[in-house]
N, CA, C and O of each residue as an XYZ file, in Angstrom:
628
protein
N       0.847     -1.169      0.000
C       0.000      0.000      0.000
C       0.897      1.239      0.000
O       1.694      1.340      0.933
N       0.867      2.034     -0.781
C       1.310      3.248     -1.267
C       1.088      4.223     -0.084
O       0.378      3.779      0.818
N       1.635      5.634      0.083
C       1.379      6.321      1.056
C       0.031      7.224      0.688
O      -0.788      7.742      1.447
N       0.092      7.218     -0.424
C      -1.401      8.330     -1.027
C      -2.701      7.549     -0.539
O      -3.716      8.175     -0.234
N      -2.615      5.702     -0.455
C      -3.622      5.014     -0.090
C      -3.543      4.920      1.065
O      -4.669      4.668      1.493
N      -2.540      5.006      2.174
C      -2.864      4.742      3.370
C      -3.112      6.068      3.967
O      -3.699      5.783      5.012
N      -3.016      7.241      3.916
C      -3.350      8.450      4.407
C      -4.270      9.361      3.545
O      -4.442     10.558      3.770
N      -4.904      8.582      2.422
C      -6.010      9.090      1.282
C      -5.542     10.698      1.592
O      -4.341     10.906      1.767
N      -6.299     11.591      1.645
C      -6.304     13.314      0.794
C      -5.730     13.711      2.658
O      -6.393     14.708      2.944
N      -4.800     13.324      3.956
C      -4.916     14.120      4.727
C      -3.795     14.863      4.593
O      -2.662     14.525      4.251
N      -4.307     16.072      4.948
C      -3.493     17.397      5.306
C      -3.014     17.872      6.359
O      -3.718     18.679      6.967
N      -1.704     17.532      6.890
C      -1.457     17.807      8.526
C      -1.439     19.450      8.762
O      -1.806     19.985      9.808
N      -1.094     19.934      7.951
C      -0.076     21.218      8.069
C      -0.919     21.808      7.021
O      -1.041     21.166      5.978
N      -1.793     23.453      7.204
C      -1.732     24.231      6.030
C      -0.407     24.455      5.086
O       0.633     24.517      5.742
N      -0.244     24.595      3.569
C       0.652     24.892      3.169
C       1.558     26.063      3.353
O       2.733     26.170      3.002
N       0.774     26.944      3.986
C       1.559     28.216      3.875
C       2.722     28.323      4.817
O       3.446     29.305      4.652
N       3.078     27.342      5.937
C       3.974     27.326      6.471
C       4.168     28.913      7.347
O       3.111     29.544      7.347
N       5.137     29.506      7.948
C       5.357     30.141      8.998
C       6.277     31.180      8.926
O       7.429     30.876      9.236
N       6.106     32.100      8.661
C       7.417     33.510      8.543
C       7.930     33.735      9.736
O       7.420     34.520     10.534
N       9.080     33.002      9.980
C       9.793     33.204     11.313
C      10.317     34.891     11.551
O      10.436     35.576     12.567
N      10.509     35.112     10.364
C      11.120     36.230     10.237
C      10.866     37.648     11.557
O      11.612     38.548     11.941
N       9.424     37.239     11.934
C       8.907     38.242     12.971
C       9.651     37.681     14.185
O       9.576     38.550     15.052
N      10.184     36.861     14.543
C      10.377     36.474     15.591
C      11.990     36.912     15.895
O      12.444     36.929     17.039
N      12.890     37.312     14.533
C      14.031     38.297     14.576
C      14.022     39.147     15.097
O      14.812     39.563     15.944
N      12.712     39.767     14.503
C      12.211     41.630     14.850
C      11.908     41.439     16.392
O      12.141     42.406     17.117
N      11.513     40.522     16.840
C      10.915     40.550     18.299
C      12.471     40.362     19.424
O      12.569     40.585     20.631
N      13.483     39.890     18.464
C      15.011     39.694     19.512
C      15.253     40.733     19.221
O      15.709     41.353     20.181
N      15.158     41.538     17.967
C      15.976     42.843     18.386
C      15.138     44.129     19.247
O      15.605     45.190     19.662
N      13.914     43.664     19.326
C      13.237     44.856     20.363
C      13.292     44.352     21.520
O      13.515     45.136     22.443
N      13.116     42.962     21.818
C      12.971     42.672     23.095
C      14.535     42.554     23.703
O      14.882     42.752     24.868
N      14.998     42.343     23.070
C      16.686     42.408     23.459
C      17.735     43.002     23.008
O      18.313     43.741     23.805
N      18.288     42.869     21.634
C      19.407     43.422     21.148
C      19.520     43.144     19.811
O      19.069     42.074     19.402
N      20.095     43.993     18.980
C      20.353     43.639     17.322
C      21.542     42.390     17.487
O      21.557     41.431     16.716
N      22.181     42.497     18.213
C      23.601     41.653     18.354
C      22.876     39.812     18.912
O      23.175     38.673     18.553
N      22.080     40.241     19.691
C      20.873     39.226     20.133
C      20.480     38.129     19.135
O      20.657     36.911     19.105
N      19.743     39.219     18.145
C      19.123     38.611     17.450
C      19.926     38.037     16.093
O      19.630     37.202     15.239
N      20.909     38.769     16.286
C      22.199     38.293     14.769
C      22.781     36.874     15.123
O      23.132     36.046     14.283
N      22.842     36.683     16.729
C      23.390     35.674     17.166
C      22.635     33.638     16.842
O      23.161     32.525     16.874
N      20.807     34.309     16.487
C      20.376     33.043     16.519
C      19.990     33.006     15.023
O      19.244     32.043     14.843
N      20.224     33.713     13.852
C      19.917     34.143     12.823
C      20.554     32.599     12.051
O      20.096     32.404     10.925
N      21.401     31.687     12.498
C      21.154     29.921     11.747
C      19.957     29.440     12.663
O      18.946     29.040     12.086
N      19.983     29.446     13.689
C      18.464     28.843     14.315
C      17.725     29.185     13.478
O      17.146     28.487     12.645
N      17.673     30.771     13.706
C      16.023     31.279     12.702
C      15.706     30.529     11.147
O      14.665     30.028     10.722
N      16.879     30.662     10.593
C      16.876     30.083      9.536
C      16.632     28.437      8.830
O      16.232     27.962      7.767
N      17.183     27.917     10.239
C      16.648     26.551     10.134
C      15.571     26.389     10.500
O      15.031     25.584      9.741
N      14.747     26.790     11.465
C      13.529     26.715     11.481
C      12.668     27.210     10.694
O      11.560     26.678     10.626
N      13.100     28.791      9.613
C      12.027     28.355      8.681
C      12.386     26.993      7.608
O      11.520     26.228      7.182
N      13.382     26.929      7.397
C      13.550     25.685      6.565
C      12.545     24.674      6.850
O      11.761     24.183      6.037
N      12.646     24.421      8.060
C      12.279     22.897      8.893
C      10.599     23.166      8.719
O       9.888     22.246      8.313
N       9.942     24.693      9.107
C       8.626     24.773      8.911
C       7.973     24.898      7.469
O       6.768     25.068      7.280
N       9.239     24.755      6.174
C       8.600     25.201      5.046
C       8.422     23.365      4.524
O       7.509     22.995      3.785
N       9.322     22.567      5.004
C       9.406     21.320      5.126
C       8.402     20.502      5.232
O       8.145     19.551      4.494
N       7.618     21.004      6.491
C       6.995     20.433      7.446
C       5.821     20.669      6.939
O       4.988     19.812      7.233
N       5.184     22.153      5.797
C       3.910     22.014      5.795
C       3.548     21.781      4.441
O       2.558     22.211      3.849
N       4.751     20.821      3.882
C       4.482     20.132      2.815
C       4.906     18.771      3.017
O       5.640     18.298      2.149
N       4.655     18.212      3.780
C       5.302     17.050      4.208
C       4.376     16.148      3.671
O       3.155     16.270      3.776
N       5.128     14.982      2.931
C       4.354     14.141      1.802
C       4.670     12.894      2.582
O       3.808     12.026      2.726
N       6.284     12.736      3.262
C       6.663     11.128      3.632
C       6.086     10.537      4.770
O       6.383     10.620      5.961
N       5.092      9.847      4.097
C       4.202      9.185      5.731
C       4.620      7.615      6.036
O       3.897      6.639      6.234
N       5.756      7.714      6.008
C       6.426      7.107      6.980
C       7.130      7.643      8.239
O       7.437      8.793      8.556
N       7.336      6.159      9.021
C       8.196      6.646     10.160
C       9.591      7.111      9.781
O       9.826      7.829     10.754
N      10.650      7.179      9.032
C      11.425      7.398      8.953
C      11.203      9.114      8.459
O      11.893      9.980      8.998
N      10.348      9.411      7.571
C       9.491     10.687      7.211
C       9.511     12.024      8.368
O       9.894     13.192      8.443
N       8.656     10.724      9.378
C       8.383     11.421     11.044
C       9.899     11.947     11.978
O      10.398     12.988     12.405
N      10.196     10.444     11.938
C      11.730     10.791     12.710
C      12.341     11.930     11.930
O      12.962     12.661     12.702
N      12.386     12.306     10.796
C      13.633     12.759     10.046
C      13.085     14.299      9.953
O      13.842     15.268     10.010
N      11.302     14.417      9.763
C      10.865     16.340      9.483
C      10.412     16.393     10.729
O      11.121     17.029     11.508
N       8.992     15.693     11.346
C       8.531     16.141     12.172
C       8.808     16.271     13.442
O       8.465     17.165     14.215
N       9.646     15.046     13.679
C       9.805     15.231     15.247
C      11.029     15.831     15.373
O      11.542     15.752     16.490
N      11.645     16.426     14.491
C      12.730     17.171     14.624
C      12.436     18.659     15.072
O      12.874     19.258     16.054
N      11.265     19.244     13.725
C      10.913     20.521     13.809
C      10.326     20.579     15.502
O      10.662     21.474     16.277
N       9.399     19.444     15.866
C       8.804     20.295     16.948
C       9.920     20.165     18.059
O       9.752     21.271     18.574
N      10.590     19.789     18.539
C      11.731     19.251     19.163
C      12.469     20.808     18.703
O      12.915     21.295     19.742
N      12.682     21.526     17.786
C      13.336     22.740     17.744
C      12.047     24.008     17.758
O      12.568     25.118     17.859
N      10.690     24.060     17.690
C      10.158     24.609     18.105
C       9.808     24.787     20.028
O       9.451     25.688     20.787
N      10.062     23.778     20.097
C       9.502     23.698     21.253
C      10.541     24.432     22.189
O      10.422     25.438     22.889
N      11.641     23.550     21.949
C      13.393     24.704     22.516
C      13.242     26.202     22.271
O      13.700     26.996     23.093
N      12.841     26.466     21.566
C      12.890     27.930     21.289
C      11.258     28.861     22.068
O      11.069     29.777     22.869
N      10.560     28.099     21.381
C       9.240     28.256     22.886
C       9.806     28.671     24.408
O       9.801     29.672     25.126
N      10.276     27.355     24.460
C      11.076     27.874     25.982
C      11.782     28.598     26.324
O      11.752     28.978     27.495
N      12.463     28.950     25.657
C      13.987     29.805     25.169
C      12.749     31.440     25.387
O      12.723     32.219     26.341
N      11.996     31.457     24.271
C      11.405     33.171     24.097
C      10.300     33.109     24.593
O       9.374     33.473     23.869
N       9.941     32.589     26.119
C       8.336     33.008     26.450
C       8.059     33.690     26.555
O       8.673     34.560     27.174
N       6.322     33.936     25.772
C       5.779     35.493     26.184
C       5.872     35.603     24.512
O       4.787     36.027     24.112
N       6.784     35.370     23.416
C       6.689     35.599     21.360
C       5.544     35.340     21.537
O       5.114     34.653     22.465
N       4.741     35.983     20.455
C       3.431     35.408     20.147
C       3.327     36.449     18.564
O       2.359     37.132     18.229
N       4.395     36.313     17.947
C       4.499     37.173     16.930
C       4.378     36.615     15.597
O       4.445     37.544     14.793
N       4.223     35.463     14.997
C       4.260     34.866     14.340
C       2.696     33.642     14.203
O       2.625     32.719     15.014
N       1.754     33.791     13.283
C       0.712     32.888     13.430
C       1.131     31.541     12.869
O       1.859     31.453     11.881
N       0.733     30.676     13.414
C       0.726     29.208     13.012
C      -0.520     28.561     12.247
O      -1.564     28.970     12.755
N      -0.678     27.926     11.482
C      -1.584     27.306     11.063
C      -1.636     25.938     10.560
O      -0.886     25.451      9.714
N      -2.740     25.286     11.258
C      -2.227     23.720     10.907
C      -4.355     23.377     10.617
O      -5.357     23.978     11.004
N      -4.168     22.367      9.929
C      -5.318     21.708      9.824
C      -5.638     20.644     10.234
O      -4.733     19.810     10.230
N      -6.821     20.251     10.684
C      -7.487     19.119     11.518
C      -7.028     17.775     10.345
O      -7.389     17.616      9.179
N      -6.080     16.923     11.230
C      -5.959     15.601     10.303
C      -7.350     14.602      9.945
O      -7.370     13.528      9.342
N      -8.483     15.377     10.549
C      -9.074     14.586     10.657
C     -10.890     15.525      9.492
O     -11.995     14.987      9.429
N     -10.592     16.607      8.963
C     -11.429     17.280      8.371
C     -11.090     18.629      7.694
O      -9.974     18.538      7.181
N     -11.574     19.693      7.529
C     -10.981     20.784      6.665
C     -11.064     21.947      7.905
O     -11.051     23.144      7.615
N     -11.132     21.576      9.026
C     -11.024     22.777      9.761
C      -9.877     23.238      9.884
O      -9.116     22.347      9.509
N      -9.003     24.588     10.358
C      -8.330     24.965     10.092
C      -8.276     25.829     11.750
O      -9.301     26.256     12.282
N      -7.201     25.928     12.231
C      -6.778     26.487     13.437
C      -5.449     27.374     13.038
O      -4.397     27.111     12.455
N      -5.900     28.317     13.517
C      -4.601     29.027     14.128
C      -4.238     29.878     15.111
O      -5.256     30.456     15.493
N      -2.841     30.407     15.987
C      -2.700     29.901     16.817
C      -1.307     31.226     16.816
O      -0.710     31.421     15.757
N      -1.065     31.740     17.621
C       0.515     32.321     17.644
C       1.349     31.975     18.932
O       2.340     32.588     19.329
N       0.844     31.033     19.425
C       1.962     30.269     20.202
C       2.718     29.716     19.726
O       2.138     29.031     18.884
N       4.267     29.432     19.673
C       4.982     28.074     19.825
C       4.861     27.009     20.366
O       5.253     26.017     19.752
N       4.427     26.896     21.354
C       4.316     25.581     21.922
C       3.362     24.950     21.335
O       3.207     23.752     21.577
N       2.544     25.608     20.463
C       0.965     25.317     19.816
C       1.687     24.420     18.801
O       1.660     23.193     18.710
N       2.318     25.300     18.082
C       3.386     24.601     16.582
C       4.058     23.289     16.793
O       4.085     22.252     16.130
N       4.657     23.700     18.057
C       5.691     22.302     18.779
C       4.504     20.788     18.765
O       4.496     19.670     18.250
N       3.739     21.490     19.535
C       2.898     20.415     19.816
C       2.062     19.936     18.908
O       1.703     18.795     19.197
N       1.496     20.452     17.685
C       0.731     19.921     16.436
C       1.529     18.852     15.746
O       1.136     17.731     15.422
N       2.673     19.368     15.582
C       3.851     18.882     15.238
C       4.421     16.787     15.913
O       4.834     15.689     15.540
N       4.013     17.531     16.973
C       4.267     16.254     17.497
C       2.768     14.952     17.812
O       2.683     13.780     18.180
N       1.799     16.076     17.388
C       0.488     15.341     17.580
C       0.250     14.667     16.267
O      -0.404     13.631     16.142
N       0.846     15.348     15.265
C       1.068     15.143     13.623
C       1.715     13.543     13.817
O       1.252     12.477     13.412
N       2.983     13.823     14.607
C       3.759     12.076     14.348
C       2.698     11.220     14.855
O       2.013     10.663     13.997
N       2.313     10.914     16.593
C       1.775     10.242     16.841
C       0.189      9.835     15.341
O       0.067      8.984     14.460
N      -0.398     10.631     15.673
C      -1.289     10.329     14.341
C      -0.844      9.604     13.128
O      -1.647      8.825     12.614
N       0.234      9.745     12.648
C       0.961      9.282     11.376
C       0.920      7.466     12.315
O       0.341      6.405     12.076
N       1.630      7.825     13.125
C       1.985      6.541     14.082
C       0.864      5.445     14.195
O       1.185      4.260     14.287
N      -0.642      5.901     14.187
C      -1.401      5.546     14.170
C      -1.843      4.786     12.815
O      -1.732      3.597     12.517
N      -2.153      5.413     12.402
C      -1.886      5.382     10.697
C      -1.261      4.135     10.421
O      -1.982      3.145     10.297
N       0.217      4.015     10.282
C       0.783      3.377     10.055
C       0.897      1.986     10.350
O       1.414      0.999      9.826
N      -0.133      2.396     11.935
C      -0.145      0.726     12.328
C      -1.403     -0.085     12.023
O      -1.480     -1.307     11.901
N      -2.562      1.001     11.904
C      -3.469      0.603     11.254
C      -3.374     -0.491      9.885
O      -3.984     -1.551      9.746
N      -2.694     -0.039      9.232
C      -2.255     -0.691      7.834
C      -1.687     -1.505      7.708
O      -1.742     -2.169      6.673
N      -0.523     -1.933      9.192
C       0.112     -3.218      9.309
C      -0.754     -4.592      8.737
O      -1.929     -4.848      9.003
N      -0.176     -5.093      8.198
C      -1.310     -6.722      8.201
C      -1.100     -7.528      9.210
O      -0.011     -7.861      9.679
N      -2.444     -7.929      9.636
C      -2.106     -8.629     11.560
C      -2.128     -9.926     11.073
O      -2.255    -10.938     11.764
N      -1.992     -9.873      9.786
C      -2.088    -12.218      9.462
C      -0.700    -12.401      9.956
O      -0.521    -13.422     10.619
N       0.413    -11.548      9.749
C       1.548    -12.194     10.123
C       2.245    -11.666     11.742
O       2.005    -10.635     12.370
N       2.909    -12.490     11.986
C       3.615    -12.270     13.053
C       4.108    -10.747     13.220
O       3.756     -9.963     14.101
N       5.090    -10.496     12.067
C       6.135     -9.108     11.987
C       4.930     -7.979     11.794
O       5.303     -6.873     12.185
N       3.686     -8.000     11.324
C       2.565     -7.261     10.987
C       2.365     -6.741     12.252
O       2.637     -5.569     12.511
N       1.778     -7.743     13.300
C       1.691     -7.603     14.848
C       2.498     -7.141     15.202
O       2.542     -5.971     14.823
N       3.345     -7.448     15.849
C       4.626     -6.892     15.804
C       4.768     -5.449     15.487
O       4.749     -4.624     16.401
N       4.944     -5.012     13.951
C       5.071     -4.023     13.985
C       3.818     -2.732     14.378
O       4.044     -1.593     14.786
N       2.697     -3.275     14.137
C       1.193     -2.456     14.626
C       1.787     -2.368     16.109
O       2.125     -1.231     16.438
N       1.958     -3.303     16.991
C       2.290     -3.047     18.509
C       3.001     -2.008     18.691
O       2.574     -1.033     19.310
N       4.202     -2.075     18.169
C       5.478     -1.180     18.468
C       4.782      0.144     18.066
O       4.763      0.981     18.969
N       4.288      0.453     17.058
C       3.735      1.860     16.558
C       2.463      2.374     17.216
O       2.138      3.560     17.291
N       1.754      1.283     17.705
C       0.530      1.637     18.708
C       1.388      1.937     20.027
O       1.121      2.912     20.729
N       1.896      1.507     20.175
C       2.953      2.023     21.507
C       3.643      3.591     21.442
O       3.510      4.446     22.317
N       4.280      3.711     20.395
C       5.238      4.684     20.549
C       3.524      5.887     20.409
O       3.295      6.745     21.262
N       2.846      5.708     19.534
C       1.993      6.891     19.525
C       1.071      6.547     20.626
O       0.146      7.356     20.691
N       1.017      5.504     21.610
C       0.326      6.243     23.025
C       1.371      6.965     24.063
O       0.951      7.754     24.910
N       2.984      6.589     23.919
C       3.430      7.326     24.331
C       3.863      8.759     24.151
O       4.296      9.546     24.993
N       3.655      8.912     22.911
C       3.605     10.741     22.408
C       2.511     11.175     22.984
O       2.593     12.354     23.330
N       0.806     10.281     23.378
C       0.035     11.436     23.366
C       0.390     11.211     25.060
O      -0.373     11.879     25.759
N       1.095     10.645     25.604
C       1.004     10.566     27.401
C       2.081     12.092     27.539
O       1.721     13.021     28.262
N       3.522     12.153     26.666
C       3.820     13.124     26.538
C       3.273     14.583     26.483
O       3.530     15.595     27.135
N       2.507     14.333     25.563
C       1.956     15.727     25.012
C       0.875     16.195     26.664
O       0.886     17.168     27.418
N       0.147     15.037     26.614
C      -0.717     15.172     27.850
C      -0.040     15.569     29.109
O      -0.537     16.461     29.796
N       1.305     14.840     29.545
C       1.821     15.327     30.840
C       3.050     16.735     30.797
O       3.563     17.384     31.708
N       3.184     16.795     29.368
C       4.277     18.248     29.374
C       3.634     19.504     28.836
O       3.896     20.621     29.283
N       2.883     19.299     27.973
C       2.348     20.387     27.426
C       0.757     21.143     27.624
O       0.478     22.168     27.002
């Protein structure tokens, strides 16, 4: 089964992805031009990672490990890092319909992000075939790791 058949038309992420760029302007008012020159490869990788992320086609786990749980894992650091930004809107869509949220938190981004894998996680195990051993097997392991993202999400965020 192909990835277009096992995740038919879903959309994790609006396309338009995220202009970090405000969040420069917010180090050099809230702190310093020298401040903000200093995280200017962060900034930059994170828009990379968010322009990545809201075109993200590979619904696999290796897909997950490699865009998503990276980006929110560097959103989320930086969340912590600048509490109180709220300069930048986020937008992500319901994996599950055409509603559409948005949001100018980071931790909001971090956490879609990571609600995105578990879901994929889900997904993925759904589709396992349970006739065989390694099928089981692998549905277990992936039903596992995505109840432990949402125990995460539930006890940190």
């Amino acid at each position: 089964m192909n990835s277009d058949e096992l995740m038919g038309p879903v959309v994790m992420k609006a396309s338009k992805g995220c202009d970090w760029k405000a969040l420069k302007k917010y180090l050099k008012e809230a702190y310093s031009e020298e401040q903000a020159d200093a995280q200017e490869v962060g900034l930059k990788q994170l828009q990379a990672m968010s322009k990545e992320v809201s075109s993200f086609k590979d619904f696999t786990e290796q897909g997950m490990e490699g865009k998503l749980l990276p980006y929110a894992a560097l959103v989320l650091q930086a969340s912590s890092r600048f509490r109180g930004y709220e300069g930048s809107t986020f937008v992500w869509k319901d994996t599950l319909g055409k509603d559409m949220c948005k949001c100018t938190s980071m931790t909001f981004e971090g956490a879609c992000a990571v609600h995105a894998s578990a879901t994929l996680l889900m997904k993925l195990a759904s589709a396992q075939p349970l006739s065989t051993t390694d099928g089981v097997k692998a549905a277990y392991r992936q039903y596992q790791a995505a109840a432990g993202i949402f125990e995460w999400i539930q006890q940190t965020l």
